[in-house]
C-alpha positions, 0 to 999 in steps of 0.5 A: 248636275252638281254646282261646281265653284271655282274660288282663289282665282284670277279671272278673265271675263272675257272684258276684263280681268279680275283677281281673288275671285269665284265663279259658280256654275248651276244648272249648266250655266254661270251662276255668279261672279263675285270676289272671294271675300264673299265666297267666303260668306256664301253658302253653296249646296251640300253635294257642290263641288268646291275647288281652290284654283290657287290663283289659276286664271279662270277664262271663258272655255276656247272656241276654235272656230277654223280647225279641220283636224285634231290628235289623228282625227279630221274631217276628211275622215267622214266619220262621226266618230272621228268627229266625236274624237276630235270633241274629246281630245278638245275638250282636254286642251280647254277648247270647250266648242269648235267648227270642224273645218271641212276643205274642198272635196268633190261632192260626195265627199264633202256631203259625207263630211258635213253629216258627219259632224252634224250627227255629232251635234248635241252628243258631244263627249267634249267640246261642242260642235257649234257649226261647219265651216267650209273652207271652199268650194268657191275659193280662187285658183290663184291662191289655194295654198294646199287646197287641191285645185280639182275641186275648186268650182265657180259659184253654184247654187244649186251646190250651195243647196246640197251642201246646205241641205247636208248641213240641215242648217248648221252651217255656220261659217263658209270661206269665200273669194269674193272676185268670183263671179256670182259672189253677190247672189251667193252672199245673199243667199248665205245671209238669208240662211245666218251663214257668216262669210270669210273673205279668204283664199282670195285674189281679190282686188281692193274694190272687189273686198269693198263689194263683198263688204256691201253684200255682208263679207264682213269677217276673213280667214287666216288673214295674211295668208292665201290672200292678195298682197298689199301694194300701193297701186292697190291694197288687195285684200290685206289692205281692205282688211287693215283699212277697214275696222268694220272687217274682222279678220281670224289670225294664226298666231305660232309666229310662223305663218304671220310675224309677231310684228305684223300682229302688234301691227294690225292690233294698232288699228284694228280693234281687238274685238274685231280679231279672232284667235284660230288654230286652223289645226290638221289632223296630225296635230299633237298625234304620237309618232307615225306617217302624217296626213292631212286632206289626205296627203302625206306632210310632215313636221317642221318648227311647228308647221306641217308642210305637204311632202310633195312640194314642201307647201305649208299645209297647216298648223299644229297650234293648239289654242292655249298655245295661241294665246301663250304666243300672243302674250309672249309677243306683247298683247295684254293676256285679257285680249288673247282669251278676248280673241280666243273666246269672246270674238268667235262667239259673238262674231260667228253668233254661236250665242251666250258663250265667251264671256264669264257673266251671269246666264252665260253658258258654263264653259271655262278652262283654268290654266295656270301662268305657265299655260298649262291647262288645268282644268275645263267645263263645258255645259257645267260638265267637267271636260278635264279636272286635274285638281 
């Protein structure tokens, strides 16, 4: 594997932002950091690839880590190769590693789904499946969203099992109401396996969120939404959130499913390394012209929300994670905090390892992008995803 440097940018480690700077990638890992006074001292192998970003941001590769579908592909399809699909059309959107999202299914289905991204792991032709996370079963009826609630079940571990056992340990991260009964024993069960749990489609009370925090949910899905409101008498789940810095919390930022306002709002309070930047994404998402579906129902697009037929719920995103971060600069944070929340967050908050920062020893995943957000180029494992140099 040929070095590849990248030199004349500006680069976004992750913790801070550096301009004319270099990065050299060796053996599938950063090699170097260093400015581009000393690239042009150095001497690099005869056969490296050498590229001028010409002033492009150079940021740790994406990492979505709550989408369940991409570019026609999902994970209600059951399928490997729809899997491997979603990983290629990824990777050209500088996502450099994902959790495929699985929604509630009745058993054999769900079983089906996780072995189909697990088959993919290891033969990625993009980006990276770092895990599954499962976005239920154990979730409330009170707030589904466009879950569907036949397969919503109380807690059961000997599901839990199956489901695990299907995973062959790469579960990764799991979506829990943390009011149901016999929470407790499955939080412990899920610790013990290095399962991260998300307090999500929740209608947890404020002492409920403080007993899930004793027994480890410590990170929430799409916070704001399919969760219980903020109210004086009794904060809810929104309120544990806003209250408690310890709880992270993932954020869809297209400015429609929570307002750019409540954003600045909760970074006031909330440190920036407790948010994490998702797509939550469906399957139509960036899909050319034709009947959509997602969790195998019809929905269609409208201000960029995918909304179900039926009833017109929102069903989901079409946010891409560049786009994620080009909204959440329009919106006011710093553009260092946008890739901090789209890349360095989910790693260390989900443990998917030395990935999500652009230092020495880290795993090379990069995507350039220039100032209109226009993905350039993307690296994952020191391989080229895209190279439009």
């Amino acid at each position: 594997m040929p070095q590849i440097v990248l030199h004349n940018g500006n680069i976004l480690a992750g913790y801070a932002s550096m301009e004319k700077c270099a990065v050299l990638v060796e053996d599938g890992r950063i090699g170097d950091v260093f400015s581009e006074r000393r690239f042009e001292q150095k001497r690099f192998d005869a056969d490296a690839v050498v590229l001028d970003v010409g002033g492009a941001n150079i940021a740790p590769g994406l990492i979505d880590t709550h989408i369940h579908g991409f570019s026609g592909y999902g994970t209600e399809d059951l399928s490997a190769d729809a899997i491997a699909a979603m990983s290629e059309r990824l990777g050209t959107f500088g996502v450099t590693a994902f959790c495929p999202t699985i929604y509630p299914m009745d058993e054999g289905d769900m079983v089906a789904s996780i072995r189909a991204c697990v088959a993919v792991i290891g033969k990625e032709p993009g980006a990276k499946v770092m895990g599954v996370h499962l976005e239920g079963p154990f979730i409330s009826p009170a707030r589904l969203g466009v879950q569907r609630p036949e397969f919503v079940k109380p807690v059961d571990l000997d599901l839990m099992e199956r489901l695990y056992q299907a995973g062959a340990g790469h579960i990764s991260n799991m979506t829990v109401a943390p009011e149901i009964k016999g929470m407790h024993e499955l939080a412990l069960y899920c610790i013990k396996r290095g399962i991260v749990l998300q307090a999500g489609h929740t209608d947890a009370t404020y002492e409920n969120m403080l007993e899930g925090m004793q027994a480890g949910i410590l990170h929430s899905t799409h916070f704001f939404n399919a969760m219980s409101r903020l109210h004086h008498r009794d904060p809810g789940a929104v309120g544990a959130i806003m209250i408690h810095s310890e709880l992270s919390c993932e954020i869809i930022a297209d400015g429609r499913h929570v307002h750019p306002d409540l954003i600045k709002l909760l970074l006031r309070d909330k440190p920036v390394s407790k948010v994490v930047l998702v797509t939550d994404s469906l399957k139509p998402t960036e899909q050319a012209n034709c009947p959509l579906f997602a969790n195998r129902e019809e929905v269609y697009l409208k201000d960029e929300l995918f909304l179900r037929k039926g009833d017109d719920v929102i069903a989901g995103s079409s946010l891409t994670m560049i786009k994620g971060i080009q909204n959440l600069v329009k919106f006011g944070i710093p553009l260092e905090s946008a890739v901090e929340m789209a890349s360095t967050n989910p790693s260390r908050i989900i443990g998917l390892g030395k990935r999500g920062l652009l230092v020495p020893g880290y795993e090379a995943d990069l995507v350039v992008f220039d100032d209109t957000f226009r993905v350039i180029a993307s690296i994952a494992g020191g391989r080229f995803l895209k190279n439009d140099f």
